[in-house]
C-alpha positions in Angstrom: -32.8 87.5 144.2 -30.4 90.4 144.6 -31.4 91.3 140.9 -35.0 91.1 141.4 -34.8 93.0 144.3 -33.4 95.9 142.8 -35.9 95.5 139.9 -39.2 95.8 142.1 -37.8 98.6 144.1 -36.9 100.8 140.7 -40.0 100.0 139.9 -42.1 101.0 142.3 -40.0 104.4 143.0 -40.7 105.5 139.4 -44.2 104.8 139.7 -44.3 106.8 143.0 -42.6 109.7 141.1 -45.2 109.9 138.6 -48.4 108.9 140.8 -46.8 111.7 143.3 -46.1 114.2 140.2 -49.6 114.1 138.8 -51.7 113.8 141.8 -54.8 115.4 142.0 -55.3 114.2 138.5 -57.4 117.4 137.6 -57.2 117.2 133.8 -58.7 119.8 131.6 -59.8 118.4 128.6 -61.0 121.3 127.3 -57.7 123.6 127.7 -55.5 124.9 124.8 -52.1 123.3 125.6 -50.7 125.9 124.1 -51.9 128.8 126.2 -49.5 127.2 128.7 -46.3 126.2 126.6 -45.1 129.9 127.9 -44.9 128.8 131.2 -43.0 125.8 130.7 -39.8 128.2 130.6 -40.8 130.9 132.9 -38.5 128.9 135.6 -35.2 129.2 137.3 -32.3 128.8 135.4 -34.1 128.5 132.3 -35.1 132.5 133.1 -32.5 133.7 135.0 -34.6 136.8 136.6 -37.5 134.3 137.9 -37.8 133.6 141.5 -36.1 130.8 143.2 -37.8 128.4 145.4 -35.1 126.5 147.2 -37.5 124.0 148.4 -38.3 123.5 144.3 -34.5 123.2 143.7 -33.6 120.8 146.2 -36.5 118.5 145.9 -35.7 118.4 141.9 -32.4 118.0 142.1 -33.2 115.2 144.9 -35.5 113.1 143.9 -34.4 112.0 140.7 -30.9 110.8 142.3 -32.1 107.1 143.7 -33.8 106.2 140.6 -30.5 106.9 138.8 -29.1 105.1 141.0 -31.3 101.5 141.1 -31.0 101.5 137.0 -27.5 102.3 136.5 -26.6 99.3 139.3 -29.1 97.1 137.9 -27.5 97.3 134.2 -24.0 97.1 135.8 -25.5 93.6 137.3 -26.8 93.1 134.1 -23.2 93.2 133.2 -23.0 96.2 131.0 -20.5 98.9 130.4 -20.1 101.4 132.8 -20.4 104.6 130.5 -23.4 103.1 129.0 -25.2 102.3 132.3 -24.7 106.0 132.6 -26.0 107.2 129.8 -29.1 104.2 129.4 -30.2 105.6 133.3 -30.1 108.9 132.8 -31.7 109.3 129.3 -34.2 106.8 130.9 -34.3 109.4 133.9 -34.7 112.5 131.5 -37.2 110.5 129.2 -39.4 110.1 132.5 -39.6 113.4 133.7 -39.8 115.2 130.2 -43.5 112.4 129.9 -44.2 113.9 133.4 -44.0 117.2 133.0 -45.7 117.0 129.1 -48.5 115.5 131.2 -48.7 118.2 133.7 -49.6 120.7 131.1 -53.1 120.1 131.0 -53.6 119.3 134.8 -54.7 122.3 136.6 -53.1 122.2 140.1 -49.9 121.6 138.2 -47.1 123.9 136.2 -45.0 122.4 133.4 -41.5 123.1 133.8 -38.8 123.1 132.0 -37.0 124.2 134.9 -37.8 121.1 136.7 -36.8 118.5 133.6 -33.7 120.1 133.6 -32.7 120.3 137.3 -33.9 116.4 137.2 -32.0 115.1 134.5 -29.0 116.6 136.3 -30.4 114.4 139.4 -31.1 111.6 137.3 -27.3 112.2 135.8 -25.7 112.4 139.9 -27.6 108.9 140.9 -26.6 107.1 137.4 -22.5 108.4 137.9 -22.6 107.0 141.8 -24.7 103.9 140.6 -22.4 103.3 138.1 -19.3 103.6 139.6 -19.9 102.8 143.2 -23.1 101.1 143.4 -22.9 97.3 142.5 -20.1 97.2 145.8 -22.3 98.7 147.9 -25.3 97.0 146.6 -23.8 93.7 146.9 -22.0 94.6 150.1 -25.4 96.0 151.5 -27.4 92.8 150.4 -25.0 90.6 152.0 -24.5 92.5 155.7 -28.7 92.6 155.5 -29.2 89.1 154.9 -26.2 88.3 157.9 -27.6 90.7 160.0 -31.7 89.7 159.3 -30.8 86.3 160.5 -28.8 86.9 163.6 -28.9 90.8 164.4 -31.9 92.4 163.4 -31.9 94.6 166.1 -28.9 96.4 164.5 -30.7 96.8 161.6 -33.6 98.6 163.6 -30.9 101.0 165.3 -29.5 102.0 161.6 -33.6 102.9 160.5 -34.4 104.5 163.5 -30.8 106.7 163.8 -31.2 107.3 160.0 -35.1 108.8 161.1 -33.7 111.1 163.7 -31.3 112.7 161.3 -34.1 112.9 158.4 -36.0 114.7 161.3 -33.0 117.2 162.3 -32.5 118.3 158.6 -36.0 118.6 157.9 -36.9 120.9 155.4 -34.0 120.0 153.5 -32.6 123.3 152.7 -29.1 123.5 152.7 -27.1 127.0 152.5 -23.7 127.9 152.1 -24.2 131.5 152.5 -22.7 133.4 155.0 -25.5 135.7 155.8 -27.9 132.7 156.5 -25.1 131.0 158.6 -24.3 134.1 160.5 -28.4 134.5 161.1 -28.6 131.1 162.4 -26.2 131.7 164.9 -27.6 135.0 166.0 -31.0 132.7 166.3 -29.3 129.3 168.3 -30.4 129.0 171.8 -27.6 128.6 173.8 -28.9 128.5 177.3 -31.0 125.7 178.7 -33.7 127.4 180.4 -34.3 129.0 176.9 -34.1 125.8 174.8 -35.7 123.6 176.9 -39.0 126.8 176.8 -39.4 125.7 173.4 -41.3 122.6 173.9 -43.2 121.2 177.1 -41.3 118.6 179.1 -42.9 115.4 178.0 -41.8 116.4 174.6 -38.2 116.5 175.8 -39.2 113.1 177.9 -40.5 111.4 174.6 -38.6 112.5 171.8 -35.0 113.0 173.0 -34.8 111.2 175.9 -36.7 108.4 175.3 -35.5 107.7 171.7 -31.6 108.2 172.6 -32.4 105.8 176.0 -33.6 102.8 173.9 -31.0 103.6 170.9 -28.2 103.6 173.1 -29.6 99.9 174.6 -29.7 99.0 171.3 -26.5 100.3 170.0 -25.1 98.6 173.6 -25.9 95.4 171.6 -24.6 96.1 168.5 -23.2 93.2 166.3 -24.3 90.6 169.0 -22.5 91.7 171.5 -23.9 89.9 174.7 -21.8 91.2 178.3 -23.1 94.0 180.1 -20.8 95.9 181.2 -19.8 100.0 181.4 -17.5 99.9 179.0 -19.9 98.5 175.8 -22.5 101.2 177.3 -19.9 104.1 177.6 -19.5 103.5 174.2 -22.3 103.6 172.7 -23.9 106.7 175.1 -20.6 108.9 174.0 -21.4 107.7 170.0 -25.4 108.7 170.2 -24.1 111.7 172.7 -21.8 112.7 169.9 -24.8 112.1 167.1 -27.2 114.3 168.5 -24.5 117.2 168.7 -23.3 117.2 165.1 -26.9 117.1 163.9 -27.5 120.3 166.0 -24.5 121.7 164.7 -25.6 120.5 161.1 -28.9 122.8 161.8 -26.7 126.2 161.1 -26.4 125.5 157.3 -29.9 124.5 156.9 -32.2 127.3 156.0 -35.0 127.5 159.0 -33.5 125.7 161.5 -32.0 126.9 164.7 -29.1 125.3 166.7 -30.8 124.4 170.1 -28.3 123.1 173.3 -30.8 121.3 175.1 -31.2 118.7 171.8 -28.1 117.3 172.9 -28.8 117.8 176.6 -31.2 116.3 176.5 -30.3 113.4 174.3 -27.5 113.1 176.5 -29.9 112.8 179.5 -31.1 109.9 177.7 -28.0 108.1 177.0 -26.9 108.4 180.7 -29.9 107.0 181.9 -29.8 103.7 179.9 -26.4 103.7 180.8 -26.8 102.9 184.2 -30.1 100.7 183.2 -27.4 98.3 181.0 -24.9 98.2 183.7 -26.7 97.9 186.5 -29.6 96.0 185.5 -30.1 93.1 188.0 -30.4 89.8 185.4 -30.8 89.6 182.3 -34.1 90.7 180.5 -35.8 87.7 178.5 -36.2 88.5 174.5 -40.1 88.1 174.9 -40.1 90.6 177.3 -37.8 93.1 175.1 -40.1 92.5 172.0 -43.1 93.2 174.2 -42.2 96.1 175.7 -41.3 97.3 172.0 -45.0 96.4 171.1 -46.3 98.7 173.5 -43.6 101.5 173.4 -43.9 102.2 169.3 -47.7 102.4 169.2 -47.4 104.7 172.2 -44.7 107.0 170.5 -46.7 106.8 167.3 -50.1 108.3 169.1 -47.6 110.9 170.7 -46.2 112.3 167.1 -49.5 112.4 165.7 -51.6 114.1 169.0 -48.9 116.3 170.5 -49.4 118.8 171.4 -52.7 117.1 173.2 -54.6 120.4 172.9 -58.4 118.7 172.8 -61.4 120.4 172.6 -65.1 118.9 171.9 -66.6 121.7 169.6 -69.1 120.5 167.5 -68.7 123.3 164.9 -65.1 122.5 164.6 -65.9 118.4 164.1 -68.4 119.5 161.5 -65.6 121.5 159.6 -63.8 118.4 159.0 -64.5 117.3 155.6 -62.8 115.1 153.5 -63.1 116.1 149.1 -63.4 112.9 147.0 -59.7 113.9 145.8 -58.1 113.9 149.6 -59.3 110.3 149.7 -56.6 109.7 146.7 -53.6 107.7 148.4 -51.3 109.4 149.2 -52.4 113.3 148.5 -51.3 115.1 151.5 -47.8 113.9 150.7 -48.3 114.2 147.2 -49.7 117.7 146.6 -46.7 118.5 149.4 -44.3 117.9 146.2 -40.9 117.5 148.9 -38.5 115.9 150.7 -40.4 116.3 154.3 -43.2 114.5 152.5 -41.0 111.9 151.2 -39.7 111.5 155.1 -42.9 111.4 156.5 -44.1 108.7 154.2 -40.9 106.4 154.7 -41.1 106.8 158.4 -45.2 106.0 158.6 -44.3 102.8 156.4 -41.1 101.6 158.2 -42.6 102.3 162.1 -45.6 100.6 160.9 -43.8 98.0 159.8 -41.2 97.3 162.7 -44.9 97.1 165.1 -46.3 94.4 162.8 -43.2 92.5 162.5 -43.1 92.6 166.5 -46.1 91.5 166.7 -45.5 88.4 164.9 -42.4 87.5 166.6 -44.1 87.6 170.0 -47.2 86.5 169.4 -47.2 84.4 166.5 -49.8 86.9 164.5 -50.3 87.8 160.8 -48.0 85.0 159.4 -46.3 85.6 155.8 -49.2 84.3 153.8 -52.0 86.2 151.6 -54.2 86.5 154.3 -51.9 87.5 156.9 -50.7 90.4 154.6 -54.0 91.6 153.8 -55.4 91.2 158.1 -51.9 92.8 158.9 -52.6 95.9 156.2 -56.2 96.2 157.7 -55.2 95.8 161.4 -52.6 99.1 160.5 -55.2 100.9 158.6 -57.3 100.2 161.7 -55.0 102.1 164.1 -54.4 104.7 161.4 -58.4 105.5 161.4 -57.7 105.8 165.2 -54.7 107.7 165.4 -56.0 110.5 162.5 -59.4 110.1 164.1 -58.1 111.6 167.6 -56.7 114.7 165.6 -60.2 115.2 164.6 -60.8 116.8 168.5 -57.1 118.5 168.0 -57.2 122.2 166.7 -53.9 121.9 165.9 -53.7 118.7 163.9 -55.6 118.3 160.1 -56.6 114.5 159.9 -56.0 113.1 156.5 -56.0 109.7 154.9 -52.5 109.6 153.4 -51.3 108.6 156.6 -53.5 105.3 157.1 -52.9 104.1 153.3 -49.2 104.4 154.7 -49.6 102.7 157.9 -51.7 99.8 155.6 -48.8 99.4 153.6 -46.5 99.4 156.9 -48.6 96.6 158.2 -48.2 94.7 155.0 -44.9 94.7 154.7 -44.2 93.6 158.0 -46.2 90.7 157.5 -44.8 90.4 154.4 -41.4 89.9 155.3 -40.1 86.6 156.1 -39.4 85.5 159.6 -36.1 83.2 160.3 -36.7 80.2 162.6 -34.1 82.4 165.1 -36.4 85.3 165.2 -39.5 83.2 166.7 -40.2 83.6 170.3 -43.6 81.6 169.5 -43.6 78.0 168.2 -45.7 77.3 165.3 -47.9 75.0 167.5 -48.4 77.0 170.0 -49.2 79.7 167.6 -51.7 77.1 165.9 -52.9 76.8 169.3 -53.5 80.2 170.3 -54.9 81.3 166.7 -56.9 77.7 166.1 
């Protein structure tokens, strides 16, 4: 099972990576290949005195590192050699992007690079090293802890996804710098005094993002490894953790190319943690699980409508609702994120699936719905593609916001997969009569 696992998901990354690395597909058929071969090493470090796009170098040098990675693990399950792992995963790595960016040359939204097969083989070459040496542990060891924690603590695996978002958000575009002047103009930038920070956004932006995210993480993290008593100690601990989060992140902000260190972040984030502090201490009895999950059913499809509406600037203009138009090719799955060729894409894709996801899956443990068979998948991925249509529909009245499709293919495959996932008998707060009752 572990083996399989690993299989499907190499498997489906690579074919992202090359669905993502040829999209839109434009083909000439009638262009002379070799008009462009001089491109192909008009790139950075291949030409030294070409321009560098740091977003092209850290993306390349990226997102070749987990499917390293998956293959060399899977051949060290496989039981081979560690050297050769290395060398089988990142010739395999190199082999793939070298096909890729052969068939980008006659795509016309697209430049051949031999910039980029170089900087990925080196990525391919970093994720087979750490597959091979360190990766069947931690594959095994992660296997293990999520199978232990699926069936008794799954709440602690929703506080790692979520706390691993936040972070994804903070570092978002992905640019890290080690150079002094871009250090030193990132301090001269921070915002150190409240008023100041807290100008930046209105306050139900503060309300929802900060201190409503670090409120329910630091309730989760109160719980964390099935920890039941309620008292000031468990919730100290986990407010001065998330406190303590929120502040290295903002601190992480000064060697990451534009981003600016911000106080109230962790002011605010600390607001948060405060206030669920004295929630868990002093809450009267005992909240029942069916009320938790539904209160989490209502809570992540309101935060989802916030992200994707914020800054709630509507206006009904008729000439601006007849400018939205959607080409044949932004109907593709997946474009937007596609044609946005980095790791922000690659964030925002993971974080529509997994949210998506979580709601589903909370929706079947409360209410019995979408069950883990064919049909349930498919009325789960519909139902999420549903309240896509509605969420990117809204943005149609929001100057602000560009509606696209990519998002409600990934909230169809969110939906999916939470029905897809199995459901231990533990995790049911609906029993399969009544559920056969209520859905007859």
């Amino acid at each position: 099972m572990k083996t399989r696992l690993l299989t499907i998901l190499t498997a489906i990354y690579g074919c992202l990576l090359i669905y993502a690395s040829l999209m839109p597909f434009d083909f000439l058929f009638d262009v002379r290949v070799i008009d462009r071969i001089d491109h192909v090493w008009a790139g950075w470090p291949i030409n030294p005195s070409a321009r560098i796009s740091g977003s092209d170098i850290v993306s390349n040098l990226a997102l070749y590192i987990p499917l390293g990675w998956m293959l060399a693990v899977r051949l060290r399950l496989a039981g081979r050699h560690l050297v050769i792992a290395v060398v089988i995963s990142m010739v395999a790595c190199s082999a793939l992007s070298a096909g890729v960016e052969l068939l980008q040359l006659p795509l016309r939204s697209r430049i051949s690079s031999a910039a980029d097969w170089l900087l990925n083989t080196i990525s391919g070459f970093t994720g087979s090293v750490a597959g091979a040496v360190w990766g069947k542990r931690l594959w095994q060891y992660l296997v293990a802890w999520l199978e232990r924690a699926w069936e008794v603590r799954p709440v602690d695996i929703a506080t790692i996804v979520l706390l691993s978002l936040l972070a994804a958000d903070a570092f978002s575009p992905y640019l890290p710098t080690i150079l002094l002047k871009h250090v030193w103009r990132n301090l001269q930038q921070a915002r150190v005094d409240l008023a100041d920070g807290f100008s930046v956004h209105p306050w139900h932006w503060w309300l929802v993002t900060r201190m409503g995210a670090y409120a329910v993480l630091t309730l989760m993290l109160n719980v964390w490894n099935g920890r039941t008593r309620r008292d000031w100690r468990g919730a100290l601990q986990a407010a001065l953790f998330l406190a303590g989060f929120a502040l290295c992140l903002e601190v992480g902000k000064l060697m990451i190319v534009s981003r600016t260190f911000n106080i109230a972040n962790p002011a605010a984030s600390l607001m948060g943690c405060a206030v669920a502090m004295i929630v868990a201490v002093s809450a009267p009895k005992r909240i029942s699980p069916a009320l938790r999950v539904g209160l989490a059913c209502v809570a992540l499809p309101a935060y989802l409508f916030y992200l994707a509406w914020t800054p709630f600037d509507f206006i009904w203009d008729l000439d601006m609702i007849r400018r939205v138009r959607f080409s044949p090719v932004q109907l593709l799955p997946f474009y937007h994120y596609a044609m946005g060729a980095g790791l922000n894409s690659a964030r925002l894709f993971v974080q529509s699936v997994l949210l998506l996801a979580i709601f589903v899956y909370l929706l079947r443990v409360r209410w019995g719905c979408f069950e883990p068979s064919r049909a349930g998948i498919v009325f789960a991925a519909l139902f999420a593609a549903l309240l896509g249509l509605l969420v990117e529909g809204g943005q149609i009245f929001l100057p602000s916001r560009t509606p696209s499709m990519t998002d409600v293919y990934c909230y169809a495959i969110g939906g999916g997969l939470g029905a897809w996932v199995p459901t231990p008998a533990s995790h049911r707060l609906v029993s399969p009569k009544d559920q056969a009752e209520a859905f007859g």
